[in-house]
N, C-alpha and C positions, 0 to 999 in steps of 0.2 A: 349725554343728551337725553336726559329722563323725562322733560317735560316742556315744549316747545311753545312758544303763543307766538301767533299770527297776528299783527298789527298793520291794521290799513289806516296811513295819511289821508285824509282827502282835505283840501279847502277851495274853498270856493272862488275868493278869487285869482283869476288867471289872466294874464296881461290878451294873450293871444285869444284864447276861449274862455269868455269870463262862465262862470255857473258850471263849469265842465263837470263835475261828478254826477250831477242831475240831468246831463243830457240825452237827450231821447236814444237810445239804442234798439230798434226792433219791442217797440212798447214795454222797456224797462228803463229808468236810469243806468247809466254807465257806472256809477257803483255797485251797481246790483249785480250785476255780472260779474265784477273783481268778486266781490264779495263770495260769492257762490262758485266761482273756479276756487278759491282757496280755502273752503269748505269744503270741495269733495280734493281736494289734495291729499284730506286724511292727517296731518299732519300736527294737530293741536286744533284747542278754542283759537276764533277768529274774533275779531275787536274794531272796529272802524272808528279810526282815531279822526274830529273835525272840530271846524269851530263853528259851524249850521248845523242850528236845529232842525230844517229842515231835511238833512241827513240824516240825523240822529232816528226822526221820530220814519223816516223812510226806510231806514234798516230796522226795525223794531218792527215795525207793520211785516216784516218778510219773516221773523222770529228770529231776527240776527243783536249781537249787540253792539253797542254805538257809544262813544264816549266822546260828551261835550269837552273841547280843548283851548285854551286862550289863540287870540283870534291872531296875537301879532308873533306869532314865532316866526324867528327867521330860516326858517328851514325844515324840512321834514322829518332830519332825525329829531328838533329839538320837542317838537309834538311826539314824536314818536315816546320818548323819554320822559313827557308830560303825559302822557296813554297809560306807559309801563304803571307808574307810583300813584296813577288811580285805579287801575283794574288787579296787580297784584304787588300790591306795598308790603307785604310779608315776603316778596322773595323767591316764593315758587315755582316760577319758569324761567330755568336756567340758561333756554338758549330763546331769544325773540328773531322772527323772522317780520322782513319789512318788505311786503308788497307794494310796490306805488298804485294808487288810486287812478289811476290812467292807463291799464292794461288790460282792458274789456276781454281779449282775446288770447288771454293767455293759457297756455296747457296746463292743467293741474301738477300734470305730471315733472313739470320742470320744478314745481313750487317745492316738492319735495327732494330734488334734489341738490338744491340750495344747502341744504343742511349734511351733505354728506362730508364735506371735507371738515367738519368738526370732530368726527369720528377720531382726527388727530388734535392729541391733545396739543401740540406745538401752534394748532392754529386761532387762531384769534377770531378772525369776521372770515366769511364764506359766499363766495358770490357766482354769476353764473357768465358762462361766455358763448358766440355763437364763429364759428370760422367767419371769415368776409367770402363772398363769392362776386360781389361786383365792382366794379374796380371804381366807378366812380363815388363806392361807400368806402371805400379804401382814402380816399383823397376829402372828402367831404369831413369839414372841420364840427360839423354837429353831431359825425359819432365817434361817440367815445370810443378809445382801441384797448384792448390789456397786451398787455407786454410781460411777455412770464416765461417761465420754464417747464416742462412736463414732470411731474413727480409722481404720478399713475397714470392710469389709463383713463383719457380722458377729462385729465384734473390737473391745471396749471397752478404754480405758486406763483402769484402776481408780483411784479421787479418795479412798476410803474402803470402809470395808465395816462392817455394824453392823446388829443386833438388831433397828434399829425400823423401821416401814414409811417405808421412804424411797426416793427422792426425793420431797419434795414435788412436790403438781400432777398436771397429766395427760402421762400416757405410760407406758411400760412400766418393770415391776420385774421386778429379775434374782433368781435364787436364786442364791446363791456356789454351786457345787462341787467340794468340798476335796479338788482334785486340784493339783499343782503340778510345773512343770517348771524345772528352778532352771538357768541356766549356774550350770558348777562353782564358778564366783571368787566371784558370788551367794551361794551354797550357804555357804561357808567364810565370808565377810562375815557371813551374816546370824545363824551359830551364836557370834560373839562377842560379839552387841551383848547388850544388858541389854534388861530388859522394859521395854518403853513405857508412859508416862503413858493412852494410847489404849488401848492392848493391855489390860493390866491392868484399864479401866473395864468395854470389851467384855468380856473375856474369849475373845481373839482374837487370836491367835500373830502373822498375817498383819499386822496394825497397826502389830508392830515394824518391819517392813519398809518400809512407806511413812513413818513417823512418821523412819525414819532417809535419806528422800530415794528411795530406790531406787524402781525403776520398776515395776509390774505391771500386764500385759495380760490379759487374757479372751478368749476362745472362745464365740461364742454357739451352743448345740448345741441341739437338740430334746429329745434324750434326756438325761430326771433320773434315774442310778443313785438304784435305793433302799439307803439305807445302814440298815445292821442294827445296832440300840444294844438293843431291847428284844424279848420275847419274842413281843410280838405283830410288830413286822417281821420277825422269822424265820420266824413264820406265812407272811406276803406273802409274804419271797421263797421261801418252800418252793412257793407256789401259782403263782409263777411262774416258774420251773423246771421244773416238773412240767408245765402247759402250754406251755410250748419245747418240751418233750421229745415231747407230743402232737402236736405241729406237727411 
């Protein structure tokens, strides 16, 4: 892991919050803040992958950089991989780490730790998990679960990931969060394959990935970034924002 780049997705439109990365957060846009947790992460140059200029020329004005992206990708990595072969088409940053554009409130601290289970070479993508604690997020088919095994301290090999309260039995459930730290060759593998028999049933990009062999680790963190899809989590995180700022 010699040389890491940080790549933020954002686009604009949103079925739920249309214009969401520009939305008001405590008098910044809600990119500004992703942006700036994964800048002081420490962790590499950061890159705000969109297809608004209005983005673009918004992170520029903050002294961040911004890359204009085609408007109709069907998904985040495929910008993401559209970002990579503009900002470093010679190949330089071996391992790309993919913030989503809708986690205003995230810890720096976990941003980094996204990239730990690369340290093995056997692993392919790197991503982050948080235990469940409430049972009715246990059952709730809009969070994602991992399903894994312990292979260190604090660090699952992912087996699956999927909608429904799983594992069976007694012991703890993870919540997935959809952070991802891809080595490059990963990255470039996993933008060819076709969608999965799995992928496709979930509804779960990440499925193409193990359904084609490859390996995925976890992170077990404390902290669950709240991601903002709907009007009322921009409420949250306006309300917690604003109490940091009290602090």
């Amino acid at each position: 892991m010699s040389d890491p780049l940080v790549l933020i997705p954002a686009r604009m439109a949103a079925t739920r919050l249309p214009n969401k990365p520009m939305a008001d957060l405590v008098g910044e846009p809600m990119i500004v803040h992703v942006w700036r947790r994964a800048v002081e992460a420490g962790i590499g140059p950061v890159v705000v992958a969109t297809d608004a200029t209005e983005i673009v020329e918004t992170i520029e004005a903050m002294g961040g950089i911004a890359v204009l992206t085609r408007a109709d990708h069907p998904s985040g990595s495929d910008r993401l991989a559209e970002a990579l072969e503009i900002v470093d088409p010679q190949g330089n940053h071996d391992v790309v780490v993919n913030v989503q554009g809708d986690l205003p409130t995230i810890d720096p601290a976990i941003i980094g730790a996204a990239i730990m289970p690369l340290a093995d070479r056997n692993v392919d993508i790197a991503t982050l998990c948080a235990r469940i604690t409430d049972e009715a997020e246990a059952r709730n088919p809009n969070v994602v679960k991992l399903v894994g095994h312990h292979v260190g301290p604090n660090r699952l090999r992912a087996l699956y990931f999927t909608r429904a309260q799983a594992p069976w039995g007694e012991g703890p459930l993870f919540h997935h969060i959809g952070l991802y730290a891809y080595r490059r060759k990963a990255l470039v593998r996993f933008m060819v394959l076709e969608p999965g028999e799995l992928e496709t049933r979930e509804k779960l990009e990440q499925l193409r990935a193990l359904e084609a062999g490859m390996r995925i680790d976890a992170m077990v963190v404390d902290d669950l970034p709240l991601g903002v899809d709907t009007p009322a989590d921009l409420e949250r995180a306006r309300a917690l924002l604003a109490a940091r700022r009290l602090n």
